[in-house]
N, CA, C and O atoms as a DFTB+ gen file, in Angstrom:
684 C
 N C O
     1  1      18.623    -162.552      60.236
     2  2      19.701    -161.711      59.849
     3  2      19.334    -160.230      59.994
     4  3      20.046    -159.353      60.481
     5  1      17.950    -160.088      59.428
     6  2      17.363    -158.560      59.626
     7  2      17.588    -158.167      61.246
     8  3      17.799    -156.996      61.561
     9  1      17.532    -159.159      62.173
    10  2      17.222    -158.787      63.397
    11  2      18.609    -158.853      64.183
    12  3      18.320    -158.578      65.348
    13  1      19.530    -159.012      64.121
    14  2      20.920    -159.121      64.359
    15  2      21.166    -157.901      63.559
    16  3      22.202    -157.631      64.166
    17  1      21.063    -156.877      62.639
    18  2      21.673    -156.131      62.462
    19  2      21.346    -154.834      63.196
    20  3      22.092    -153.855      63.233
    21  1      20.169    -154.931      63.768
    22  2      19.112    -153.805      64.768
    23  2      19.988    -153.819      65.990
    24  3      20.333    -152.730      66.451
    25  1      20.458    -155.132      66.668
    26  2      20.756    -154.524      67.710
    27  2      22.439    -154.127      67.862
    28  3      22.989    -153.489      68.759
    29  1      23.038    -154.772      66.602
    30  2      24.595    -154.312      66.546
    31  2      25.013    -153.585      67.262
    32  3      24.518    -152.471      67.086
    33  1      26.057    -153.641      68.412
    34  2      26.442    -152.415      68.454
    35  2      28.160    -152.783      68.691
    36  3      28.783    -153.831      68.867
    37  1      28.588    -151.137      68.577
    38  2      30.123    -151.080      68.693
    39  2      30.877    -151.162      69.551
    40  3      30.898    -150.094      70.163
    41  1      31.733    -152.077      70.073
    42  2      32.340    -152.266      71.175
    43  2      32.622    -151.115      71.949
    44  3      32.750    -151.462      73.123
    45  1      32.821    -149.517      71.758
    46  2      32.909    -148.540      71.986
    47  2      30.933    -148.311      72.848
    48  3      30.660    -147.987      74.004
    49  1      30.228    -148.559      71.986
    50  2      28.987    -148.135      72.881
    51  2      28.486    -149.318      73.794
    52  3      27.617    -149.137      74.647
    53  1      29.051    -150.476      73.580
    54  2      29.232    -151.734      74.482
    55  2      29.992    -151.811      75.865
    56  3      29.539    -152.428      76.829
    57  1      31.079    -151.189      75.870
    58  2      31.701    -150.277      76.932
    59  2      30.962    -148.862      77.605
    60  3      30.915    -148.462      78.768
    61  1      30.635    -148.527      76.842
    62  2      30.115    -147.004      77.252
    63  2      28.638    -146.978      77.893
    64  3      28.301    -146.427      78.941
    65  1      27.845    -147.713      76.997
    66  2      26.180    -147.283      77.949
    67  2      26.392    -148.105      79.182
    68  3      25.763    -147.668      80.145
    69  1      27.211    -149.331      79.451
    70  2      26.970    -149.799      80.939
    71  2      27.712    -148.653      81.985
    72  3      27.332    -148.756      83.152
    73  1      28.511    -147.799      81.772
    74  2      29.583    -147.101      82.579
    75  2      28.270    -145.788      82.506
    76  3      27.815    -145.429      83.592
    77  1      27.806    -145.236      81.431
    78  2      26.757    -144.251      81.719
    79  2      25.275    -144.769      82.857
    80  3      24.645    -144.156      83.718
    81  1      25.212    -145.793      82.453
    82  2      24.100    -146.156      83.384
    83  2      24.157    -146.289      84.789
    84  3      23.319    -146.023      85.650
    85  1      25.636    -146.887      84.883
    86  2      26.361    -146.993      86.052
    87  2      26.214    -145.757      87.481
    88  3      25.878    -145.773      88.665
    89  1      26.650    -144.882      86.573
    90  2      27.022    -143.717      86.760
    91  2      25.670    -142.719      87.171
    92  3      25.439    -142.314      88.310
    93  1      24.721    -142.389      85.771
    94  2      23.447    -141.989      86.198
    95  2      22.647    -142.621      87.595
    96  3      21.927    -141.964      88.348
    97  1      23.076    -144.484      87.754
    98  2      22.392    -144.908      88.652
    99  2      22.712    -144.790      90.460
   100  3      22.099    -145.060      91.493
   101  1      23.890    -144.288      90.123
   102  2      24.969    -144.169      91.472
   103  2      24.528    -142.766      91.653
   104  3      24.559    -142.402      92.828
   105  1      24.084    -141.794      90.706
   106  2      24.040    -140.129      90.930
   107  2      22.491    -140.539      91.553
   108  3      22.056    -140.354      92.690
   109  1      21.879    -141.122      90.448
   110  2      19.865    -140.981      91.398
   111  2      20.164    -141.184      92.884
   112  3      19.853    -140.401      93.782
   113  1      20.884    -142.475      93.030
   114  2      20.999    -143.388      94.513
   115  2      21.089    -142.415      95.255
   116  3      20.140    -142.271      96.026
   117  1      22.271    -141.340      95.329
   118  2      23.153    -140.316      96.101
   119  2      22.274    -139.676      96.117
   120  3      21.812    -139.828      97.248
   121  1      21.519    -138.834      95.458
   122  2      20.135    -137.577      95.212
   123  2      19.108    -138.835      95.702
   124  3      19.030    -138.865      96.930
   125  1      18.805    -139.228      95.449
   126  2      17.773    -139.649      96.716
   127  2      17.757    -140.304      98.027
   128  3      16.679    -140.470      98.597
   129  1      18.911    -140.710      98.580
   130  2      19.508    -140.910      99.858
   131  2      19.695    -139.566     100.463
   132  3      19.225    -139.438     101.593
   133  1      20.480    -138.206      99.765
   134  2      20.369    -136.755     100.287
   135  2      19.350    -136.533     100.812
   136  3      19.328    -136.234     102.006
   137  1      18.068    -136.628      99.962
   138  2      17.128    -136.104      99.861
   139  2      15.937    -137.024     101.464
   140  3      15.020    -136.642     102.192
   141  1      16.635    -138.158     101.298
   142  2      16.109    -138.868     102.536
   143  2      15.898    -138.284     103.345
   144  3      14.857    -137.867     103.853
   145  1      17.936    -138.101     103.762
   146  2      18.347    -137.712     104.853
   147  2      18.004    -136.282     105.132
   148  3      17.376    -135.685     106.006
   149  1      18.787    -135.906     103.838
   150  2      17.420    -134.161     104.387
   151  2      16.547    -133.895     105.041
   152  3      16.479    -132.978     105.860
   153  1      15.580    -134.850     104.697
   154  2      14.222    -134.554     105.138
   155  2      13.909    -135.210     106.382
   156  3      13.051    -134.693     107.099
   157  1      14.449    -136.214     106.723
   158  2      14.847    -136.818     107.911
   159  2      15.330    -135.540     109.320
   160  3      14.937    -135.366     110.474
   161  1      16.304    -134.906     108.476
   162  2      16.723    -133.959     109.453
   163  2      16.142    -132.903     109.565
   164  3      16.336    -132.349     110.647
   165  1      15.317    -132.250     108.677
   166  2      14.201    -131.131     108.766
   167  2      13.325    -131.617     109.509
   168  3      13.025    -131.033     110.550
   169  1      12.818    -132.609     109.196
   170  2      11.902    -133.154     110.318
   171  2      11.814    -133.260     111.932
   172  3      10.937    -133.239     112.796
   173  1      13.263    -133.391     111.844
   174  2      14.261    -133.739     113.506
   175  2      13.810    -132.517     114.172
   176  3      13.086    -132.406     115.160
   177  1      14.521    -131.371     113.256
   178  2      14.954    -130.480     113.646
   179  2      13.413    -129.483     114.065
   180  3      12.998    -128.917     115.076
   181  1      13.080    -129.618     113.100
   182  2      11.520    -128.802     113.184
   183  2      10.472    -129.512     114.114
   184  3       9.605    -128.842     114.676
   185  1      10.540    -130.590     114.241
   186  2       9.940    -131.215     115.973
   187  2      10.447    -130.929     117.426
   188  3       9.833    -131.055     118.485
   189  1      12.047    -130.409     117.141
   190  2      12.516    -130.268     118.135
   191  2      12.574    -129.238     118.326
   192  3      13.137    -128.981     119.390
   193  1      12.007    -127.847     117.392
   194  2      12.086    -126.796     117.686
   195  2      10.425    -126.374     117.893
   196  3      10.247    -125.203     118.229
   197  1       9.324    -127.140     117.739
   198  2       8.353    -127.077     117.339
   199  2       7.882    -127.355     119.062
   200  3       7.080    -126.703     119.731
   201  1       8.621    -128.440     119.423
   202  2       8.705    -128.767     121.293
   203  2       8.855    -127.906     122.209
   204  3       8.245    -127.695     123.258
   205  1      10.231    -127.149     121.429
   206  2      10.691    -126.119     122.305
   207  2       9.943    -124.679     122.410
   208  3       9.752    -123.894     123.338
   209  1       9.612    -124.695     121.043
   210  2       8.344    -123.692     121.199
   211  2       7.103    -123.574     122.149
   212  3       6.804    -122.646     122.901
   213  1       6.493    -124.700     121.928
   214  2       5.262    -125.012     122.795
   215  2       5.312    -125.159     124.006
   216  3       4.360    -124.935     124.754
   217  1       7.110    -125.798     124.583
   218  2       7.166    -125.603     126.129
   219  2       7.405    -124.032     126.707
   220  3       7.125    -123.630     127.836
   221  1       7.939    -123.354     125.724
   222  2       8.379    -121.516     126.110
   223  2       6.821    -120.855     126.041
   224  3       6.504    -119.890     126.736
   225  1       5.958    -121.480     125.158
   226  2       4.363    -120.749     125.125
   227  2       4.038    -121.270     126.280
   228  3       3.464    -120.382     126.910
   229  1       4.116    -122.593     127.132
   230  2       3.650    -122.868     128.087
   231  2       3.906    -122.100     129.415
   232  3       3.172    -121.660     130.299
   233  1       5.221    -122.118     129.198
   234  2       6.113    -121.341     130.588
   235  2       5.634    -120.028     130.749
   236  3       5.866    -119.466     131.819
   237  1       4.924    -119.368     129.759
   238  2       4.633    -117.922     129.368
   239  2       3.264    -118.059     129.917
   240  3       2.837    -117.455     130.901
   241  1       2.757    -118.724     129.348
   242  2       1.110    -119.137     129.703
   243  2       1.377    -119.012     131.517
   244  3       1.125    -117.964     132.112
   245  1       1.858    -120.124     132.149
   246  2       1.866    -120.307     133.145
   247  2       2.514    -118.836     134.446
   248  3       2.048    -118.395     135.496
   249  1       3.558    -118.567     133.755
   250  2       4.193    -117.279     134.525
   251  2       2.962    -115.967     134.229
   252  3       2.672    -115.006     134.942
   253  1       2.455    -116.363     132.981
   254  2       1.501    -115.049     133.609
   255  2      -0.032    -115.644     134.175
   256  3      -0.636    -114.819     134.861
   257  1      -0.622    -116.762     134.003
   258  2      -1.395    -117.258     134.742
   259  2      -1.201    -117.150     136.426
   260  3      -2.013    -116.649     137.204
   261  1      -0.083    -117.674     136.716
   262  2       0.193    -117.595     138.115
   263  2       0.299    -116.228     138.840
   264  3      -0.273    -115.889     139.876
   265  1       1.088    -115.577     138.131
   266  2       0.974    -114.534     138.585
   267  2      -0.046    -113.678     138.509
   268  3      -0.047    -112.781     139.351
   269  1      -0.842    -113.704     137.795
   270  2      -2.234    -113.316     137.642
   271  2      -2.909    -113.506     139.187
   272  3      -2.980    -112.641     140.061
   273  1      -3.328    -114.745     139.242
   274  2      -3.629    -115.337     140.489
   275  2      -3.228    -114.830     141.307
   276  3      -4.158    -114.598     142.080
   277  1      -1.836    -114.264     141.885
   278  2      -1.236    -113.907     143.126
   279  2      -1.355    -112.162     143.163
   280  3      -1.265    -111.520     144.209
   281  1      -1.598    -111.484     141.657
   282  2      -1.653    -110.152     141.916
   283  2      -3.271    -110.152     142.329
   284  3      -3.561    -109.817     143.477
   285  1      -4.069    -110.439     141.617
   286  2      -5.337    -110.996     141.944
   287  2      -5.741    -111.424     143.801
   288  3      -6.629    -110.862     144.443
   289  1      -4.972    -112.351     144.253
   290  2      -4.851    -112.409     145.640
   291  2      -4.748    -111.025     146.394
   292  3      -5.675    -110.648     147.111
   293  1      -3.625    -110.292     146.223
   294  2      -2.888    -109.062     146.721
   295  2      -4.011    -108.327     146.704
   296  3      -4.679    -108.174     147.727
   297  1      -4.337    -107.799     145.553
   298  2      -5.531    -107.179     145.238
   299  2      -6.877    -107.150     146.139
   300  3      -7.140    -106.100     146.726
   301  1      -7.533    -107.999     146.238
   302  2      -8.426    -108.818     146.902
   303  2      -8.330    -109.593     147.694
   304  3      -9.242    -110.415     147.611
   305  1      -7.376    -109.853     148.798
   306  2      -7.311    -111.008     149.680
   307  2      -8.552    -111.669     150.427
   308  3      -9.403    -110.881     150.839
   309  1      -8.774    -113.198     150.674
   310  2     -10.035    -113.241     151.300
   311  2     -10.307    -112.772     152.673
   312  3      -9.449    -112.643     153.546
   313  1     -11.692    -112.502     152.807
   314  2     -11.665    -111.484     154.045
   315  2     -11.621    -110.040     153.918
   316  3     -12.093    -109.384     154.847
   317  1     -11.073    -109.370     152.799
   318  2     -11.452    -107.889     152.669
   319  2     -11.893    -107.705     151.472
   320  3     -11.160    -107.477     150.509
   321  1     -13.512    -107.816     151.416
   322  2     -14.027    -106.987     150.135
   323  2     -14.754    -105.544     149.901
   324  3     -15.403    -104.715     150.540
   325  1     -14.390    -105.698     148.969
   326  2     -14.580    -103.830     148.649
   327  2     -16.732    -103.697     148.531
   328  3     -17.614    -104.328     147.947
   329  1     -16.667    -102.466     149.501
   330  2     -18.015    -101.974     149.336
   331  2     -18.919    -102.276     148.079
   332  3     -18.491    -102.391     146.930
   333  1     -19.921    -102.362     148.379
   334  2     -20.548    -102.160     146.822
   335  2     -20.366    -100.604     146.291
   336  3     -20.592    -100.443     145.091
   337  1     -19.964     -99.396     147.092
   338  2     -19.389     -98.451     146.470
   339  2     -18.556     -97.782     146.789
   340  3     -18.610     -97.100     147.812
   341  1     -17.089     -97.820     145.597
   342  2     -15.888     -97.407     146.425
   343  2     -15.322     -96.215     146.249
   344  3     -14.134     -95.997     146.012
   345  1     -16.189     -95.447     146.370
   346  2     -15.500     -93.752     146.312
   347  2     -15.124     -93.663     147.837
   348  3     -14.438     -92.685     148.138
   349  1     -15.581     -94.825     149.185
   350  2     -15.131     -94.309     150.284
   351  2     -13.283     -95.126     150.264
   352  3     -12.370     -94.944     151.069
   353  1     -13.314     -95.884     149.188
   354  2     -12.444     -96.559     149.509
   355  2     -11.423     -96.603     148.449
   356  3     -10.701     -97.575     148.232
   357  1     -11.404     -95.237     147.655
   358  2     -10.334     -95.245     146.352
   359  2      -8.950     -95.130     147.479
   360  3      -8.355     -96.204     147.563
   361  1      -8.409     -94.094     148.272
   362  2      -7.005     -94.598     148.773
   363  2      -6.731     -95.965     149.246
   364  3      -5.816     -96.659     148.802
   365  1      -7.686     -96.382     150.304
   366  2      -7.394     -98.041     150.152
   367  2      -7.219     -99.075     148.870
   368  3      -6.467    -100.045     148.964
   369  1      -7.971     -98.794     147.663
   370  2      -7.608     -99.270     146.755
   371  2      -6.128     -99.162     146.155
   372  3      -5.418    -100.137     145.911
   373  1      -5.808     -97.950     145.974
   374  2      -5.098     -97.656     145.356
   375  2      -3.869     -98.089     146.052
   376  3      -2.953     -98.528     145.358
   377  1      -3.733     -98.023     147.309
   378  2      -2.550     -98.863     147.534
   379  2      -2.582    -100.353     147.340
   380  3      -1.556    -100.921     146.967
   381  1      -3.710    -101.039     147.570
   382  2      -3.940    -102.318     147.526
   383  2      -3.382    -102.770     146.332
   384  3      -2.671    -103.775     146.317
   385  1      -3.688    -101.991     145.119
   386  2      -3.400    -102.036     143.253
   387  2      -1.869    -101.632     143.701
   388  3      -1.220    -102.661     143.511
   389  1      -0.946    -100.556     144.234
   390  2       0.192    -100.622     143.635
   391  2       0.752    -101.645     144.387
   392  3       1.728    -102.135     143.820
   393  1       0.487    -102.139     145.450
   394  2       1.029    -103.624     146.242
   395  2       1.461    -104.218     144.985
   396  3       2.504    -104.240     144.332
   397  1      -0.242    -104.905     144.835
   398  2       0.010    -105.791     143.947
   399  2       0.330    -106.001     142.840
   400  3       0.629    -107.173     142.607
   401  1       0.419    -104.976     141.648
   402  2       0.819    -104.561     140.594
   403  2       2.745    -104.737     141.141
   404  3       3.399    -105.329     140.283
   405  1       3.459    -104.351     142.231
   406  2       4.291    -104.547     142.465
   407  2       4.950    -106.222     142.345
   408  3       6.159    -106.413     142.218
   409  1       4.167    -107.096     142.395
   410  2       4.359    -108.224     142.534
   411  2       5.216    -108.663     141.368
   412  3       6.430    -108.771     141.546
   413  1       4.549    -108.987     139.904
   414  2       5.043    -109.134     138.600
   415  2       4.772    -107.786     138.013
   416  3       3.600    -107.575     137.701
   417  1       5.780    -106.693     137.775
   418  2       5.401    -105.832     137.072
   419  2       5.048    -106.110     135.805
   420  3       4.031    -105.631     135.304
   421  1       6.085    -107.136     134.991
   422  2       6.357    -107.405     133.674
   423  2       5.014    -107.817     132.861
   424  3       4.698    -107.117     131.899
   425  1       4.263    -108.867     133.199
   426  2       3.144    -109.191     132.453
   427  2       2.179    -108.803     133.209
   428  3       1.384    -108.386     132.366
   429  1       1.606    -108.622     134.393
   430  2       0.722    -107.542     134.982
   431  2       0.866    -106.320     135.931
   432  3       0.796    -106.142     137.147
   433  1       1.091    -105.583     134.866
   434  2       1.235    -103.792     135.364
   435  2      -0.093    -103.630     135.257
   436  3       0.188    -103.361     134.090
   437  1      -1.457    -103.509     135.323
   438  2      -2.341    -103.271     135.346
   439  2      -3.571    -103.888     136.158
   440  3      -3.920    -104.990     135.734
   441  1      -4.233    -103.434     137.151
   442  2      -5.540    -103.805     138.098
   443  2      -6.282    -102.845     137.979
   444  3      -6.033    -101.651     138.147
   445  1      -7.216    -103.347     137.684
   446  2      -8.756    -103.162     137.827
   447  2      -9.739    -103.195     138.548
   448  3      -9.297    -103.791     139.529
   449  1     -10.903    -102.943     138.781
   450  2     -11.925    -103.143     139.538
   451  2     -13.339    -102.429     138.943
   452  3     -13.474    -101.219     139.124
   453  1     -14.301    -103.120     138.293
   454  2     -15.430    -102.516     137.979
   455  2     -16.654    -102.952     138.984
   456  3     -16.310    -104.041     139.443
   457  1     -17.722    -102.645     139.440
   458  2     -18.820    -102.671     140.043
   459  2     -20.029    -103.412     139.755
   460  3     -19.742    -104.460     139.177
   461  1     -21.227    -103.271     139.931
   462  2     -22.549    -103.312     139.465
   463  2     -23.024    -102.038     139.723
   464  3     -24.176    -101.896     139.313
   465  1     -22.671    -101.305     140.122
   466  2     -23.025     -99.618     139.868
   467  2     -22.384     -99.136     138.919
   468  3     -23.025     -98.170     138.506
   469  1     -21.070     -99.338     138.094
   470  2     -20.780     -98.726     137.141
   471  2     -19.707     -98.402     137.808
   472  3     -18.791     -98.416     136.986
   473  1     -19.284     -98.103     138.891
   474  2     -18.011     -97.577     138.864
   475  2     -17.032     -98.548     138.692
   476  3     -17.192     -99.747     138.919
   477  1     -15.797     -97.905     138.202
   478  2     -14.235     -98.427     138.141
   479  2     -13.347     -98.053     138.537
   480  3     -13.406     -96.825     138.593
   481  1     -12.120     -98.575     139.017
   482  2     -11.187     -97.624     139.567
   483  2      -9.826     -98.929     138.736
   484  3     -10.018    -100.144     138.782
   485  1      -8.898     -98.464     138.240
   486  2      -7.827     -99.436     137.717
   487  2      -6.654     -98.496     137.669
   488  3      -6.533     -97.279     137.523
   489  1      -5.811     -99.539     137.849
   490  2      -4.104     -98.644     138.416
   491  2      -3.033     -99.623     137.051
   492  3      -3.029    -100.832     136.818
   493  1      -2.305     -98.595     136.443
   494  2      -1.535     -98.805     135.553
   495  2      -0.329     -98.484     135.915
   496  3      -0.204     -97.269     136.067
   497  1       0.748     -99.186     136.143
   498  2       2.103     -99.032     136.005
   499  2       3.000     -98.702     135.176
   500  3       3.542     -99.690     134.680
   501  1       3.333     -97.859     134.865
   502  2       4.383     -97.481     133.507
   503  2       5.902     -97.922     133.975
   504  3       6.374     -98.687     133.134
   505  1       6.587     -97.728     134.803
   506  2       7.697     -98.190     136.137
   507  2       7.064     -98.560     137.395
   508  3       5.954     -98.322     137.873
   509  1       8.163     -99.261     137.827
   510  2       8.270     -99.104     139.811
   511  2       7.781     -97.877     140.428
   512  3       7.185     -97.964     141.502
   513  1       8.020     -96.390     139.699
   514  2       8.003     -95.479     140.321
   515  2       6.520     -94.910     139.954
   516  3       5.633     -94.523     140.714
   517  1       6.547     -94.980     138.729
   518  2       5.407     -94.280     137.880
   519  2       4.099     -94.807     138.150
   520  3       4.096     -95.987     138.502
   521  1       2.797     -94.133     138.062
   522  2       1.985     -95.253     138.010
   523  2       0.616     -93.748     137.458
   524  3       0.622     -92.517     137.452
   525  1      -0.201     -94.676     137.140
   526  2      -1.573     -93.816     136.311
   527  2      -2.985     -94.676     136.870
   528  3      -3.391     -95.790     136.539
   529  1      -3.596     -93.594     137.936
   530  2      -5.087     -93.686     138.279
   531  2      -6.177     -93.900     136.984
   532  3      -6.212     -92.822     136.391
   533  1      -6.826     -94.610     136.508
   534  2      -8.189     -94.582     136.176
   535  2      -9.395     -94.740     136.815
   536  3      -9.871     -95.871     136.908
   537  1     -10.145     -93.486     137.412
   538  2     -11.259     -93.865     137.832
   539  2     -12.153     -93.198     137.780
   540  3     -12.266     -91.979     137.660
   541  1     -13.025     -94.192     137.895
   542  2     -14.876     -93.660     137.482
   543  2     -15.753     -93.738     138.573
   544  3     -15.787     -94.837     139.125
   545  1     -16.536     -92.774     139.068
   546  2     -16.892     -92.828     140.265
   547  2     -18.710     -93.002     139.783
   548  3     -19.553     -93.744     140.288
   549  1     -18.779     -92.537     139.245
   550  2     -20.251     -92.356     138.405
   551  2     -20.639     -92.659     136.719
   552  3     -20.229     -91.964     135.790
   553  1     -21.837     -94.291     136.542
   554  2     -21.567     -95.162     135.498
   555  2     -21.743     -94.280     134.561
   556  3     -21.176     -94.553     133.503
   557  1     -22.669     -92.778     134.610
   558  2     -22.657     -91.927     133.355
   559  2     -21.489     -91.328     132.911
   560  3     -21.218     -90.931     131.778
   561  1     -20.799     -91.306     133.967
   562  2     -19.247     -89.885     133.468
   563  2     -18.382     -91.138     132.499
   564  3     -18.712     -92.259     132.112
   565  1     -17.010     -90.229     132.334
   566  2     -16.069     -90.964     131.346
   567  2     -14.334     -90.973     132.763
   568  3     -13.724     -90.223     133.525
   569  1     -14.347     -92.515     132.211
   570  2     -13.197     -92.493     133.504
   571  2     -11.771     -90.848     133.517
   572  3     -11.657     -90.052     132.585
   573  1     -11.251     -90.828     134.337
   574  2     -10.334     -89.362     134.364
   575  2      -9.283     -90.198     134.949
   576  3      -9.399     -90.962     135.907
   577  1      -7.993     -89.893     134.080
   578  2      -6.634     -90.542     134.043
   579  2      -5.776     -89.242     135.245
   580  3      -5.477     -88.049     135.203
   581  1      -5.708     -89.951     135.846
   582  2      -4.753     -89.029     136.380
   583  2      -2.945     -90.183     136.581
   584  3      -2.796     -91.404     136.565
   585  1      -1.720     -88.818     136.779
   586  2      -0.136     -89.619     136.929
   587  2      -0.023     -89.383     138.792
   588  3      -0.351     -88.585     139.670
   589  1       0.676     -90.686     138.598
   590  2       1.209     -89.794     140.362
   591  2       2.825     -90.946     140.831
   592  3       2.928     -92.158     140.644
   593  1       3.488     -90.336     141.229
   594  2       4.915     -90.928     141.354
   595  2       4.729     -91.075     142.835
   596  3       4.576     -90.222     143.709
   597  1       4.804     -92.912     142.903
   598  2       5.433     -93.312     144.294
   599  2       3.379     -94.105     144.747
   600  3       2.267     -94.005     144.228
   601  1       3.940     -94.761     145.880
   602  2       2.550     -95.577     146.425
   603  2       1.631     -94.830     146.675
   604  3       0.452     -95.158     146.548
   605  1       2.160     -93.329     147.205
   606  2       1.202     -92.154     147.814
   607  2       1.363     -90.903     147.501
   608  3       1.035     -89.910     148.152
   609  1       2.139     -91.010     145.971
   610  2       1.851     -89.911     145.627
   611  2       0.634     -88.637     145.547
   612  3      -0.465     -88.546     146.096
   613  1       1.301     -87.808     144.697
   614  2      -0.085     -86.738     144.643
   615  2      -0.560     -86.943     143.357
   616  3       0.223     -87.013     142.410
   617  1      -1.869     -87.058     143.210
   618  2      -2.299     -87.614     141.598
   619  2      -2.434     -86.093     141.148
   620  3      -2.934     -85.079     141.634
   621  1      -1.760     -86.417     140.004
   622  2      -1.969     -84.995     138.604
   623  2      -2.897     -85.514     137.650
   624  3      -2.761     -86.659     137.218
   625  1      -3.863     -84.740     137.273
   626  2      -4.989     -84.873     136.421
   627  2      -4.188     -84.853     135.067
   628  3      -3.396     -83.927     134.894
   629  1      -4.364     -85.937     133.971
   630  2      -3.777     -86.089     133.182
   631  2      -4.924     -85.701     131.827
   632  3      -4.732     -84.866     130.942
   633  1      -6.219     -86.657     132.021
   634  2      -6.989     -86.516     131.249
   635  2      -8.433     -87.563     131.095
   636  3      -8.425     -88.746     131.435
   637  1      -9.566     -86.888     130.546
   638  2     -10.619     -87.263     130.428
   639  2     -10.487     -88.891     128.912
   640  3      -9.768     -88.774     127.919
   641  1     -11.021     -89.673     129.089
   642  2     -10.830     -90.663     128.135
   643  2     -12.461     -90.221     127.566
   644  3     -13.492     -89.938     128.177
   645  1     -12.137     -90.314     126.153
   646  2     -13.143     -89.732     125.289
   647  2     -14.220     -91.321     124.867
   648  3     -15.296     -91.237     124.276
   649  1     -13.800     -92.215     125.183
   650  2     -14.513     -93.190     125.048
   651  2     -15.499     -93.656     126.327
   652  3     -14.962     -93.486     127.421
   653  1     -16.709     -94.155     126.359
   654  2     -17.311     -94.115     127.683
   655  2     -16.864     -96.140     128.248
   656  3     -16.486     -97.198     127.744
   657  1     -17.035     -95.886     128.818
   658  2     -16.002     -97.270     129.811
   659  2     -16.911     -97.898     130.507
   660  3     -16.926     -97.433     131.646
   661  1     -17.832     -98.903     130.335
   662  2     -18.514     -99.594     130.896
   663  2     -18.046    -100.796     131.821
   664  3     -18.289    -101.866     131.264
   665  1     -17.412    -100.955     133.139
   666  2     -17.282    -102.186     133.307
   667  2     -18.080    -103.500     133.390
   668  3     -17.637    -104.630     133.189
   669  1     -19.714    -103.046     133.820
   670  2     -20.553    -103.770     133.420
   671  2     -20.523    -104.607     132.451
   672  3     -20.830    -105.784     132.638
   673  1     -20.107    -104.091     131.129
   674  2     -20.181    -105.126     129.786
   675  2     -18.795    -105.744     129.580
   676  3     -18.457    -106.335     128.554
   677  1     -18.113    -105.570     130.536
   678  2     -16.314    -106.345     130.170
   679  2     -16.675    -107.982     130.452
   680  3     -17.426    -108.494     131.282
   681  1     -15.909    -108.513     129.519
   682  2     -16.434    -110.142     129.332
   683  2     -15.852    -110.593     131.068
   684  3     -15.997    -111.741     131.489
């Protein structure tokens, strides 16, 4: 009798906790089916953008790899290499560099050339039109920037670079 009166209950909460449970159990179901699918689709979505990423780093990789290679070619074709010292041969260079610097301006505007004597000579593109001499004729001096507009322009002395420029030690 003691134990029949513990669990009594009122037809009112006899009706009611199955419709609350009901209810709480239909809300978890819904919040964790969302929560599935959510994550289901973050997942989708962030692999498929995670793909698309890594193929645009590739395409990037590759467009400037290649072209690397072909300004590189231009530059240096086989069959004409540069003296072991090219102060006889800075105008030949220098057109050789805006050739090829012409090729891909976008990711290589810039050629180089360092020695085992120390000298350097490297051509920078700012435009099609524009372009900036660096060169070092002697491994003690500091390279001298000069501007000059067009393949054959007249170079204007721009300026001394205060840092000393070893091409020797470039990786």
């Amino acid at each position: 009798m003691f134990k029949a009166r513990l669990f009594r209950l009122s037809l009112r909460q006899v009706l009611t906790i199955p419709y609350v449970v009901l209810v709480l159990g239909l809300a978890l179901t819904v919040v964790f089916l969302s929560y599935t699918a959510g994550s289901r689709a973050v997942d989708t979505v962030s692999a498929h953008l995670l793909a698309k990423t890594v193929d645009r780093i590739g395409q990037a990789v590759d467009r400037h790899v290649m072209g690397s290679g072909v300004v590189l070619e231009a530059a240096f074709p086989d069959g004409m290499p540069v003296s072991p010292n090219i102060e006889k041969e800075v105008e030949e260079l220098r057109t050789r560099f805006w050739i090829a610097t012409s090729l891909h301006l976008d990711p290589n505007n810039y050629v180089y050339y360092g020695n085992r004597l120390g000298q350097a000579m490297g051509l920078f593109r700012h435009s099609r039109t524009e372009g900036e001499m660096r060169l070092k004729l002697n491994a003690q001096d500091r390279r001298t920037i000069s501007r000059f507009t067009g393949i054959h322009g007249k170079l204007s002395f721009q300026s001394v670079e205060k840092k000393l420029f070893d091409p020797r030690i470039r990786p």
